[in-house]
ZATOR-289877 format. One line per field, with one value per residue (C-alpha): residue number from 1; chain; residue in three letters; x, y, z. Coordinates in steps of 0.001 Angstrom, whole numbers, plus 500000, padded with zeros to 6 digits. Layout:
BEGIN
resi NUM, ... $
chain A, ... $
resn ala, ... $
east X, ... $
north Y, ... $
up Z, ... $
// end
This chain:
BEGIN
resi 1, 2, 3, 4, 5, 6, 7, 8, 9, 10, 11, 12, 13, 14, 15, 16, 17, 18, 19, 20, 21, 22, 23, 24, 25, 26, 27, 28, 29, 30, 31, 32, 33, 34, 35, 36, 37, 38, 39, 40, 41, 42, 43, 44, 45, 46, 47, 48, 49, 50, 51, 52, 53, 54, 55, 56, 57, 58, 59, 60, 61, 62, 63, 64, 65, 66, 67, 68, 69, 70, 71, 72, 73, 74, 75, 76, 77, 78, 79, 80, 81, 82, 83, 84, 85 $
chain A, A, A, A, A, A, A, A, A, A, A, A, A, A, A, A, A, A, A, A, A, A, A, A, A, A, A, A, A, A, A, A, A, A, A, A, A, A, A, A, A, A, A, A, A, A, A, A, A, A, A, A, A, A, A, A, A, A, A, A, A, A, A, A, A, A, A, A, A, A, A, A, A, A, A, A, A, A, A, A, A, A, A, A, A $
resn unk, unk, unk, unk, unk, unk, unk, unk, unk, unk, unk, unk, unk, unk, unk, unk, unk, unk, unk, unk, unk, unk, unk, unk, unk, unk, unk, unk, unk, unk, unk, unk, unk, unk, unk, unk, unk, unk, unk, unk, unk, unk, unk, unk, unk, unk, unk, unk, unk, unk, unk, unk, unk, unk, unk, unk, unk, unk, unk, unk, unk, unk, unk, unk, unk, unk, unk, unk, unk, unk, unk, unk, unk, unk, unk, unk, unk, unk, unk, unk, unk, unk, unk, unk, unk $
east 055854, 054015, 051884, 049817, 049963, 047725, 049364, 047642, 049444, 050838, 052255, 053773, 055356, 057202, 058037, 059712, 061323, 063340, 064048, 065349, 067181, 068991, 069979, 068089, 064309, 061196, 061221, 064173, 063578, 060153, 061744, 064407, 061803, 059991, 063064, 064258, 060545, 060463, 064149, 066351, 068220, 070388, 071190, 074052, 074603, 075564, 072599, 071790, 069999, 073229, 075468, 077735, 078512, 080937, 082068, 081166, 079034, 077021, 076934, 075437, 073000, 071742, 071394, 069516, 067992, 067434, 063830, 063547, 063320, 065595, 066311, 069962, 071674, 075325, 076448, 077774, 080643, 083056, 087322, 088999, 091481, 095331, 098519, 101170, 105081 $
north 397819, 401110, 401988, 405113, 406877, 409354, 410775, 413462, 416675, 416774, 413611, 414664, 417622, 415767, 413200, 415747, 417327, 413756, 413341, 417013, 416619, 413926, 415465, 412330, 413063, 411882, 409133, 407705, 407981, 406194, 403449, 402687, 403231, 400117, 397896, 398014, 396955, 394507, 393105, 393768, 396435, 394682, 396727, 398755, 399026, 402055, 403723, 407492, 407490, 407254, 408831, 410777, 414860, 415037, 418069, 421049, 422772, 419566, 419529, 422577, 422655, 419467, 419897, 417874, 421466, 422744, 424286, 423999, 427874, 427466, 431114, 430963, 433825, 434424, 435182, 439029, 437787, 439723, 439518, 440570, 443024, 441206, 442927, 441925, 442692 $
up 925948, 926101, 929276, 929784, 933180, 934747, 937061, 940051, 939385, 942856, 942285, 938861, 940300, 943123, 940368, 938462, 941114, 942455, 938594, 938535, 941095, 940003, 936731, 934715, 932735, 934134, 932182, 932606, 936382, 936119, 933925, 937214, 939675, 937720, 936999, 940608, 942001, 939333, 940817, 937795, 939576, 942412, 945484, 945040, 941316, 939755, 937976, 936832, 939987, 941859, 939540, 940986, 939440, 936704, 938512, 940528, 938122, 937878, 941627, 942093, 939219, 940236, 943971, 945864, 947397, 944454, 944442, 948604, 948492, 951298, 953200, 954390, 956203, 956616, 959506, 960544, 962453, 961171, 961081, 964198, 964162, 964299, 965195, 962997, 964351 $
// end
């Protein structure tokens, strides 16, 4: 079955974004968003939108802040001196 959406851009965006984040398309997030309300999905089964990173560089592609425009500072603590001998 085919269905035509019309979506609010807003709600598009933020669509995209979960989808993005993810690492899965649009559509294939939209198609589990419908088969879990429609009960085909049972609570705790494995799906793309709990798949886990195949490793780190999937990790950090796909973060889930990816996009936040997050502004994180490092701290200026710097090394203390040691005494060695």
């Amino acid at each position: 079955m085919t269905v035509t959406l019309s979506l609010d851009p807003e709600v598009e965006k933020n669509l995209m974004a979960l989808a993005h984040q993810r690492g899965i398309s649009l559509n294939d997030y939209l198609q589990e968003l419908v088969a879990r309300e429609a009960g085909m999905l049972v609570a705790g089964e494995k799906t793309s939108l709990t798949k886990q990173p195949g490793n780190l560089s999937d990790l950090l592609l796909n973060s889930p802040f990816s996009g936040a425009n997050l502004d994180l500072e490092r701290s200026q603590d710097y090394p203390r001196p040691v005494e060695l001998g």
